[in-house]
N, C-alpha and C positions, 0 to 999 in steps of 0.2 A: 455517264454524266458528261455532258457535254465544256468545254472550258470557258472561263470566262476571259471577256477582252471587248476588244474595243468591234467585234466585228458578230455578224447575226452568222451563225453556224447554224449549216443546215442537215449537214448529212456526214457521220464516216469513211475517209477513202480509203484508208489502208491501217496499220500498225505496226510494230516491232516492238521487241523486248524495253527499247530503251527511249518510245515516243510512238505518236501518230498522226496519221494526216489528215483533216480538215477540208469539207468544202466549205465556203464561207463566202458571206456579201459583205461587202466594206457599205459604211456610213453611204457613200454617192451612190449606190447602187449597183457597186461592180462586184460582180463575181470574182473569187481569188480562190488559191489554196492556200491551206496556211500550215506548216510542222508545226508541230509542239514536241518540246523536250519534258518527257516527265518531270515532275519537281523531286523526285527520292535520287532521280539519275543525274540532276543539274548539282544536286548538292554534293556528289561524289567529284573529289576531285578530278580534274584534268576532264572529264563531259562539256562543262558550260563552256569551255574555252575551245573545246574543239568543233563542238556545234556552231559556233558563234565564226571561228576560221574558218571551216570548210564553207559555211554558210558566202562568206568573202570571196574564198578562192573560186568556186564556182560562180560567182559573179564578175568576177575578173576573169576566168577564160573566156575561151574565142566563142565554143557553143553552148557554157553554159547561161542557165536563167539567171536574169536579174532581179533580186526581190523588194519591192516597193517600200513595205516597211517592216519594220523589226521590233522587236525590245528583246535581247540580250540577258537583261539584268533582274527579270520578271521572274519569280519561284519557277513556273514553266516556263523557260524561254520560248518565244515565238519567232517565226519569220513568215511573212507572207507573199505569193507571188501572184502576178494577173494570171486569168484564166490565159490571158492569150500566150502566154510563157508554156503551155502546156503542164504535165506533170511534174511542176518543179517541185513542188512538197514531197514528191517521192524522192526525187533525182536526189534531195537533200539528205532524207533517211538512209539510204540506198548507198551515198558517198560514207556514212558513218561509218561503212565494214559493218553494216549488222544487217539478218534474215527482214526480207519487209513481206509481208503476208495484205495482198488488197483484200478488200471485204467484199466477197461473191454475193453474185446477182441470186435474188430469191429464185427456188426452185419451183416450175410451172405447177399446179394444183391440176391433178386429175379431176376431170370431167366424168359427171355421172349423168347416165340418162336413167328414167322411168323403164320398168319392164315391158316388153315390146306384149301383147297379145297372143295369143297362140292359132293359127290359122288352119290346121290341119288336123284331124279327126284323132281322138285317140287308138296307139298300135298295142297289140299286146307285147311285152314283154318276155324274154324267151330266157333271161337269167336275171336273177338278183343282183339287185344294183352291189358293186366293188368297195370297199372302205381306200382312202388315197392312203397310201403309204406313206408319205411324207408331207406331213405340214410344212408351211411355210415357217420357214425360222427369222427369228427377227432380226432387223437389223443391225451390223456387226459395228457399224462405225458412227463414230458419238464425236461430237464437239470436243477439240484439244484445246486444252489453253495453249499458250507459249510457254517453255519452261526455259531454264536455263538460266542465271545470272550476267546484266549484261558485259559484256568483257570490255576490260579499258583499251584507249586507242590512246599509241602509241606518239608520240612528236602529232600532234596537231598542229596544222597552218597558223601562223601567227595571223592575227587579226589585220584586216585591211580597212583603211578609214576609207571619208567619203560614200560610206553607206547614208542612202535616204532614211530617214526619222518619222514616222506620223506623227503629226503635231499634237493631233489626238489620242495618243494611244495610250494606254493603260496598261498595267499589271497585272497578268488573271493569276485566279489561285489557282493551286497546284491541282495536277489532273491524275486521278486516280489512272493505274492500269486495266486494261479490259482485256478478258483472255478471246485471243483470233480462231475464230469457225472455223472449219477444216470446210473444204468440198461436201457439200451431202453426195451419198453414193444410195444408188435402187437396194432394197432387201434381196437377199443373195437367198435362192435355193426356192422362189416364189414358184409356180407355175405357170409356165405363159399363154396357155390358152384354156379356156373351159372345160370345152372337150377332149378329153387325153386318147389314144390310139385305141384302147381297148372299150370302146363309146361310153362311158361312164363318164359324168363329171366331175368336176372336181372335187364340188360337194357333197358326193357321194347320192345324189338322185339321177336313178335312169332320165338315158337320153330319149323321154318321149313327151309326148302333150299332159301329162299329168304330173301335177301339184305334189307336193311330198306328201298330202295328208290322203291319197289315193284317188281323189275326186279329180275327172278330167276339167280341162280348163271349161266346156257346157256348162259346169255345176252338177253332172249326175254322178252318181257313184258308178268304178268300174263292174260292179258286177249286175247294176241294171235297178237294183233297190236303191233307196234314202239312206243316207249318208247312217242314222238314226238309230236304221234296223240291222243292222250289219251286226254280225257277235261279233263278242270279243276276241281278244288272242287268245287260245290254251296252247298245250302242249302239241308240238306237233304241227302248229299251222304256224302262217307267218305273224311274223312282230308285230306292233299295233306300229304302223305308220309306213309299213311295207305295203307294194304295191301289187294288189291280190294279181294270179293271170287268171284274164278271161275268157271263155268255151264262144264257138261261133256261136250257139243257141244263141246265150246269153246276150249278145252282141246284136243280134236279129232282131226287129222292130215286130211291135205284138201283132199278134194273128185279129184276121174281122171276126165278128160276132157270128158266132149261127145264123141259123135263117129261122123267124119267126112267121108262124103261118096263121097266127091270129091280124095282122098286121097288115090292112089292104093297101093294092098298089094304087087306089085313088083316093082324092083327099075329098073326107070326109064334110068339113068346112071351106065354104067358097068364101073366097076371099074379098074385100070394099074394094073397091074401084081406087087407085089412087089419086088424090087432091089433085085440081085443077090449076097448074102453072102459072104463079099472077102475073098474068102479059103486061099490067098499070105501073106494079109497083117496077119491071124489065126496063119499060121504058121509061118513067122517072128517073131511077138509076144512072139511063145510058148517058138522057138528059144533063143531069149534072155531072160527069165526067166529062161530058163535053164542053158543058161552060168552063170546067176545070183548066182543060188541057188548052183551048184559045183564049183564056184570058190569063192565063198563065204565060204563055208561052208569048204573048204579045207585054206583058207587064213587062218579064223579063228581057224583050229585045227592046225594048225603051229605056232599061234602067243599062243596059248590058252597050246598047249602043250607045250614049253619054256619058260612060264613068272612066276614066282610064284605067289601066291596069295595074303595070309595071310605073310609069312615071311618077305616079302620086305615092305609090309603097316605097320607092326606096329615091327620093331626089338624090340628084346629084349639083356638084360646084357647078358655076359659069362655064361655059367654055372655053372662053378666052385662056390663052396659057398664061399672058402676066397675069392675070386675077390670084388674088392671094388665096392662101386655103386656108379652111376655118382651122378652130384651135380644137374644134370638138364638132364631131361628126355624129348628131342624134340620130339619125335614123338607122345606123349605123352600133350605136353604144344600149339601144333598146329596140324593142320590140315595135316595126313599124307602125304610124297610125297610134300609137298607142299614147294612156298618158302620161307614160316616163316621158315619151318623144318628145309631149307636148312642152312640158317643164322643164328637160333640158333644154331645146329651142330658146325657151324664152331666157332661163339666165345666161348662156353661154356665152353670147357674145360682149357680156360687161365682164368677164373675166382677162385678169392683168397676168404677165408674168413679171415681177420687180425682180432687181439686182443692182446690190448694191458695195459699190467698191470702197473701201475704208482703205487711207494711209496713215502710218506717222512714226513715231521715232520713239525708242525704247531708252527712258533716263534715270538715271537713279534718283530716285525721290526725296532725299535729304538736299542735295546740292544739283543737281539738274542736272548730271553730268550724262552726256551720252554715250549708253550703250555701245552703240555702232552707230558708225558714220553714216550710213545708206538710212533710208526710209523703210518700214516693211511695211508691202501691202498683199491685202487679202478681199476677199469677196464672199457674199452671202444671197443666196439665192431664194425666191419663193414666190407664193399666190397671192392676186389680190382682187377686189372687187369694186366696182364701179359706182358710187353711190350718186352721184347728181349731174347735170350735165357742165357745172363746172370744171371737170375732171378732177375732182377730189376722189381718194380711192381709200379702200378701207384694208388693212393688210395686218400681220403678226406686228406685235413692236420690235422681239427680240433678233426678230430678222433685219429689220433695217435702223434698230438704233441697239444696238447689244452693247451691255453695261459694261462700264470701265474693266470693270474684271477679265470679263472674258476679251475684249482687245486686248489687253495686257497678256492673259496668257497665249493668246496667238503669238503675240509678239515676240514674246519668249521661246516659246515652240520655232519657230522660225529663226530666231539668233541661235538657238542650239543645233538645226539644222547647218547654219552656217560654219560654226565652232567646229562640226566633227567633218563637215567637209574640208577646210580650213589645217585638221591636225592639232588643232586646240584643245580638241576635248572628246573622250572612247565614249562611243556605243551607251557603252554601259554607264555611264553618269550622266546621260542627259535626264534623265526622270530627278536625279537629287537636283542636279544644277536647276532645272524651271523650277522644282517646292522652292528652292533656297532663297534662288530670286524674289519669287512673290508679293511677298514682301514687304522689297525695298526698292520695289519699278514701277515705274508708272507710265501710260502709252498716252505721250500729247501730241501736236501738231508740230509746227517748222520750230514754235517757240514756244521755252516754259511755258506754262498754264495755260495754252491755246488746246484748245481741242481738234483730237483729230482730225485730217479733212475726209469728208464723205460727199461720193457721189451716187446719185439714185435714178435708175432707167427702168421704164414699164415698156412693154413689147405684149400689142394684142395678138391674136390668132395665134399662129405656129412663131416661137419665139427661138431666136440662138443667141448661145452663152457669148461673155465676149461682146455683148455689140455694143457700142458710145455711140454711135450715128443712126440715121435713120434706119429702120423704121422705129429705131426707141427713142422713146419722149422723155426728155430730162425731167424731172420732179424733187420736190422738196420735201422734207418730213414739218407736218403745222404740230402735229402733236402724238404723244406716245404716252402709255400708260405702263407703266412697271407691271411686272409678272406677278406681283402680290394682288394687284388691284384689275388684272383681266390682258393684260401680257397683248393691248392692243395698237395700233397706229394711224393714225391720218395723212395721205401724202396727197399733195396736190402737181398732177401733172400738167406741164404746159403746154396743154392742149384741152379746148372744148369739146364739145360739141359729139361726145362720146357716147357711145352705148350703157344703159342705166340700171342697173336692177333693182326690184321694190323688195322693200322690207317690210315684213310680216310684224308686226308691233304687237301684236294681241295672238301670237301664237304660242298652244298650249304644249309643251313637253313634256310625255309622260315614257314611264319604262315602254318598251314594244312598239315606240310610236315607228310608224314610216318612214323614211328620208330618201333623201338622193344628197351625194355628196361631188363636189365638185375640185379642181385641184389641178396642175402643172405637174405635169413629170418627164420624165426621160429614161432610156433602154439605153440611150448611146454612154459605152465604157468613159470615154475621155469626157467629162462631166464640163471640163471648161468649156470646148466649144462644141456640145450637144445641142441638137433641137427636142426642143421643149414644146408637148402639146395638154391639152386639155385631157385629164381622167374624168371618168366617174364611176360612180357605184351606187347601189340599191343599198341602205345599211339601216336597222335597228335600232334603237336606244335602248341600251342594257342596262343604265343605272342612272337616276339624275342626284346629285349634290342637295340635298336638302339647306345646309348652309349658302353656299353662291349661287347656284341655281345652272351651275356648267353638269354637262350629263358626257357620259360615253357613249360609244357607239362600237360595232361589232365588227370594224372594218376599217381598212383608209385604202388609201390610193398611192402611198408614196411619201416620202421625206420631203419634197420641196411641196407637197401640198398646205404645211401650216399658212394660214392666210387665206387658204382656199374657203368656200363657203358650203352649208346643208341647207339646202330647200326642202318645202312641200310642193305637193301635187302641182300646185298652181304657178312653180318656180319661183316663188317667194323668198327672200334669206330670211332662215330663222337661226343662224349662229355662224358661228366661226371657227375654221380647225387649226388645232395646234397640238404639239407631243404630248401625249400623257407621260410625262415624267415619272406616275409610279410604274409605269412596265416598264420590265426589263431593256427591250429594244428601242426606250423613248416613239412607239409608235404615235402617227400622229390622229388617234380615237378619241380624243378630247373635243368638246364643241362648248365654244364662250356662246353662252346668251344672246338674242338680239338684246336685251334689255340692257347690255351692257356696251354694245354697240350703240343704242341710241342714247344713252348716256355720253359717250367718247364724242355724236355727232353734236348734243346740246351742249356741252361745254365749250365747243368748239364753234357755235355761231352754225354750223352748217346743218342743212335740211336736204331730208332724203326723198326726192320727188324726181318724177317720169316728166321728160318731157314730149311735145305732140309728134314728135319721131318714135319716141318708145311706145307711146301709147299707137300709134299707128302701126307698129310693127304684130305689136299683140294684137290687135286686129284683124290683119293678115293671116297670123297664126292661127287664129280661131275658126276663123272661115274656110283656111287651107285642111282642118283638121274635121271641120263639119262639113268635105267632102263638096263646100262651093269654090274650087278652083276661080271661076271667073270671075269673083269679088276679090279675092286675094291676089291677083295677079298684079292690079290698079294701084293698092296699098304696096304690096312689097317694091315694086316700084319707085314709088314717091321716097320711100326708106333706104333705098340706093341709091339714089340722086342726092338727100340731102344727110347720108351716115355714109357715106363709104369703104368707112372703117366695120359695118356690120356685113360679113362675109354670110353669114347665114339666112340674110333676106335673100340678099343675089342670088343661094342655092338655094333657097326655097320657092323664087321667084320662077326659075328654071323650072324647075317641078312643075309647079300650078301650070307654067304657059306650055310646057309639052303636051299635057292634055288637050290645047286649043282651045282652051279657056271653057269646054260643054263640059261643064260639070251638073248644071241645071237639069232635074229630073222633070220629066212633062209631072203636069198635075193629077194626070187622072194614072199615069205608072204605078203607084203605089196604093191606091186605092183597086186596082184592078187588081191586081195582087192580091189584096186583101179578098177581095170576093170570090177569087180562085181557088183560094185557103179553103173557105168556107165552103164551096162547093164543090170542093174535091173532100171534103171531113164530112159532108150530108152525106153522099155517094155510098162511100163505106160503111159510115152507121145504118145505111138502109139495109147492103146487104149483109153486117152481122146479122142485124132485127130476122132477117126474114132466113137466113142458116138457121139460128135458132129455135124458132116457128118450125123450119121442114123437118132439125133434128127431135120433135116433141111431138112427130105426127105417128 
């Protein structure tokens, strides 16, 4: 059983008597290791404190790892380190004085083939197949647990402060022990090859062309009869399933028949004449294989000389090197040509990445007094989407207005940070200190009862963390609906004239339905300044909400995709993603309703409408995708001169004009085709018709 905590564990590294090691993804998406201190070992005296010191003192020397965060004071203490620290979760164990056992790589699975044939004539046999002398005995060596009680450690390092804190971090419950695999080792005393020195193998059947049941691999029996007629075993002869030997007679192919003298050497009956070769139906025939093969082969250099190849299956960006790159590469994320391609295409480029920086000041809520002199600030990242060309944008609410609570508990989380850096306050009491607080704190602005300051940045195409200036567009929050009522948000960015996506109003959601989802995420470790691009995925509906009418799905794309959207075929939004809070990992497979969406836009005065740029980009699309490049080349065009900001015309524009705009098929190309078809399909039905006929003469 795996432990619990604040982090998605994915796999077992190692063990020892008195904990084990963790690979694991923190919350941003970074890979770590993490130790855990069993909880039966934490509670024995002089353990918690020494794991918890050595933990320091290795982070205080010259080569050892630094571990990012901690909890101490948790039934299983934890510590976790970046992947790029290497094996610290060992190095930690390892420093305890106790046995550390990794958890060995699965052992290869023998490969079996099918029995090969037998190619060579059956030989007789000159002795009775041998019995082996020694079976294989079975394997001596079995999975060890760990035994031993684990031994206390002696003057443990006094603890070091200034250890980092996750602000998020949690308390897992205590982690059972698991007993450590030994190496698997090969069965000892097996034999290694088939055929042993004395030609018998192993199995005890002669080394010839015959089957154990005496029949050569032909299917005749060795002695010349049916398997059928063969006696039985008695006394004296061999065993039933022994391989008889066989006499050369026996082995000799039967003698001719006598000579029969009633029997003349000329034929009695003369023979018909045979039927006259239809030279009509020869050349009919040739006839149409011939219309076959030049209007065939003229169809096809008509359609073959006009169509691109490579260019139109896989577009590429602009060439220019400033030209920016899109945020999502459809030809690239599905199957060329196809109609994921076509549906990604069309929403991708109304996709936002938002971020949004909250400040303010930690007071106590009876008398206002502050916390800490300094401000804390923090940031919250995610998806959004494009609804009109006002640049009003549709997004999570908890992402860019998160309720007083959880500001507060950041707040808190970070003056505890402070505190143990500071020498105010151990390791181990930051978890009580933030409940205590709770409270009796409240996170406002510069001044009593002002609310916090917040600021809000969207970043189209390829977005990085960190940025105030261009290319992100400042925006404001118009409105936000609570998590009880669809956990959605309105922000209006200051900027027009933006890429648009339509909303499907009348679309049906049912279990199994289709989707594609869309979404921001990042690979890069250091999440503050990563670059941020467009996900997506093909995903299912597993279950819809009978009550709200919000459904799951079988999949996401990542933590900062809540806000991101699910389309149909036709890139449509038909919901909105955010964490399903009942799984374990808060994945984010939850999808808000459009109807709750256009709720959010009608309270709100705003209307979700295309304007003649989007509608002209779909255009393009359409005609790029029904293989007339030289329509599409015109339109995408137009849609890069007056959207600049849409990266995806401009590569798709590229596409279409590297063909040189002939995409136009002549008109008789495919009708010719057709008739080729057809007279290459006559040709053949004539000549089954007429095999048939000769074979019935």
């Amino acid at each position: 059983m795996q432990p619990e905590g604040p982090y998605r564990f994915t796999h077992l590294l190692g063990g020892s008597p008195v904990g084990k090691a963790w690979a694991a993804i923190d919350e941003q998406g970074r890979f770590v290791s993490v130790a855990v201190l069993d909880a039966a070992v934490a509670a024995t005296p002089g353990w918690r404190d020494a794991f918890a010191g050595i933990a320091d003192a290795l982070a205080q020397s010259a080569n050892g790892p630094a571990f990012t965060y901690a909890d101490f004071s948790a039934a299983a203490p934890w510590v976790a380190y970046p992947a790029e620290a290497g094996p610290g979760a060992e190095k930690l164990i390892r420093a305890l004085g106790v046995e550390y056992h990794p958890v060995p790589a699965a052992p290869p699975q023998p490969v079996s083939g099918p029995p090969q044939p037998v190619s060579s004539p059956p030989q007789p046999v000159s002795s009775p197949p041998q019995p082996v002398s020694s079976p294989p005995q079975p394997a001596s060596n079995s999975p060890q647990s760990v035994s031993g009680p684990p031994q206390s450690v002696s003057g443990p390092p006094q603890p070091i402060t200034g250890m980092p804190h996750a602000p998020w971090a949690v308390q897992g419950t205590p982690i059972p022990r698991q007993p450590i695999l030994s190496d698997p080792h090969p069965v000892s005393g097996a034999p290694t090859s088939a055929f042993p020195a004395s030609g018998v193998p192993a199995s005890g059947v002669p080394a010839s062309a015959f089957p154990a049941s005496g029949v050569p691999a032909s299917g005749v029996p060795a002695s010349g009869v049916p398997a059928s007629a063969a006696p039985a075993a008695s006394d004296g002869g061999p065993a039933s399933g022994e391989n008889l030997q066989m006499s050369p007679a026996q082995a000799s192919p039967a003698e001719a028949p006598p000579f029969n003298p009633f029997v003349a050497s000329e034929r009695r009956i003369k023979p018909s004449e045979p039927p006259r070769r239809p030279i009509g139906l020869w050349v009919a025939v040739a006839a149409l294989l011939s219309v076959a093969a030049l209007g065939g082969g003229a169809g096809l250099w008509a359609v073959s000389a006009t169509t691109p190849d490579e260019p139109a299956a896989a577009p590429t960006a602009a060439p220019t090197a400033t030209a920016a790159a899109p945020g999502l590469e459809p030809w690239a994320a599905a199957a060329p040509r196809s109609p994921d391609e076509h549906a990604l295409a069309t929403a991708a480029p109304s996709m936002v990445f938002l971020e949004v920086i909250i400040s303010g000041y930690a007071r106590n809520a009876q008398d206002g007094t502050l916390l800490h002199a300094e401000p804390f600030t923090f940031s919250r990242r995610c998806s959004g989407v494009i609804v009109n060309r006002g640049g009003h944008v549709l997004t999570n609410g908890q992402c860019v207005k998160p309720s007083p609570e959880t500001m507060r508990d950041n707040a808190l989380a970070g003056l505890a940070k402070r505190l143990v850096a500071a020498g105010q306050l151990k390791p181990a009491d930051v978890d009580g200190y933030t409940k205590g607080r709770a409270a009796t704190t409240v996170f406002t602005g510069r001044d009593r009862g002002t609310e916090p300051d917040a600021k809000l940045y969207g970043q189209l195409n390829v977005a990085i963390g960190d940025v105030t200036n261009g290319p992100a567009i400042p925006g404001t929050i118009v409105r936000a609906l609570p998590l009880a009522e669809g956990n959605l948000a309105l922000v209006a960015l200051d900027q027009a004239d933006l890429p648009v996506a339509e909303l499907n109003t009348s679309a049906t959601i049912a279990p199994d339905t289709a989707l594609l989802i869309l979404g921001y995420g990042t690979t890069d470790t250091e999440y503050r300044s990563a670059t941020y691009t467009v996900r997506s995925a093909p995903v299912r509906v597993t279950e819809v909400d009978p009550q709200s009418s919000v459904y799951r799905i079988n999949a996401d794309v990542g933590v900062y995709s809540r806000g991101g959207i699910a389309i149909d075929q036709q890139g449509r939004v038909v919901g909105m993603l955010d964490h399903d809070l009942s799984l374990s990992d808060d994945a984010t497979r939850l999808v808000v309703p459009v109807a709750t969406i256009s709720g959010l836009l009608g309270a709100a005065g705003i209307e979700n409408g295309l304007g003649e740029p989007d509608r002209l980009y779909r255009s393009g699309l359409d005609a790029y995708f029904a293989g007339d490049e030289a329509s599409a080349v015109p339109r995408f065009e137009d849609v890069v001169e007056r959207v600049p900001s849409n990266v995806l015309a401009r590569a798709y524009r590229e596409a279409a004009a590297a063909s040189d705009g002939k995409s136009s098929r002549p008109g008789w190309a495919v009708p010719l085709l057709v008739a080729a078809g057809v007279a290459l399909a006559g040709g053949i039905g004539m000549l089954v018709v007429w095999r048939r006929r000769r074979n019935s003469w």
